[in-house]
N, C-alpha and C positions, 0 to 999 in steps of 0.2 A: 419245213425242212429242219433237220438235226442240226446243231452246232457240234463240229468234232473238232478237232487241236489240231488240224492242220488248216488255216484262215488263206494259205496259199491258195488251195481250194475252191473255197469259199464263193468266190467271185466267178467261177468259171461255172458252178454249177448253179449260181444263180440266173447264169445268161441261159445255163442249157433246160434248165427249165422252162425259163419264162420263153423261148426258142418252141420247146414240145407243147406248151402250152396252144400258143401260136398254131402249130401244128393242127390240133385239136378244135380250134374254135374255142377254147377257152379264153377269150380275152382279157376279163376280170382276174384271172391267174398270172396270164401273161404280166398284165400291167405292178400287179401286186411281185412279183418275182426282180422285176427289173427296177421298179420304186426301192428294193430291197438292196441290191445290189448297190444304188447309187447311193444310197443313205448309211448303206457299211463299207462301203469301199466306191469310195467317190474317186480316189486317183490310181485306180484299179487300171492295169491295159484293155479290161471288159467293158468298162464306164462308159467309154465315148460310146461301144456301138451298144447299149443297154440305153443311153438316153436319145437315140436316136430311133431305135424302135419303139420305146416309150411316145415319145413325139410324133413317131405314125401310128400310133394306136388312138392317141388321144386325139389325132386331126381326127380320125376315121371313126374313130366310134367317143364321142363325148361322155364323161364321166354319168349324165344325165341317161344316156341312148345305148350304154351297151349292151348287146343283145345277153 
């Protein structure tokens, strides 16, 4: 994803990716989108439900197992 100068942004569009990804069956994106999200904006209002879908990704499909 692009870095542009609005960082307000930033966090929303990382949820609504890793969200579409989800979507998709892309799980490895999912997870990678929301890892992202809370590593650049950790007290983002996106954070909390970004680490809680991270955390059902990762019960559901183990970094070893995902499809």
């Amino acid at each position: 994803m692009l870095q542009y100068d609005y960082p307000e942004w930033q966090a929303p569009a990382w949820l609504l990716a890793g969200k579409c990804d989800e979507a998709l069956k892309r799980w490895n994106g999912a997870k990678k989108s929301y890892q992202k999200l809370i590593a650049e904006h950790p007290e983002s209002e996106y954070a909390g439900e970004a680490r809680e879908r991270l955390e059902d990704l990762e019960r559901r499909f183990p970094s070893n197992t995902t499809p």
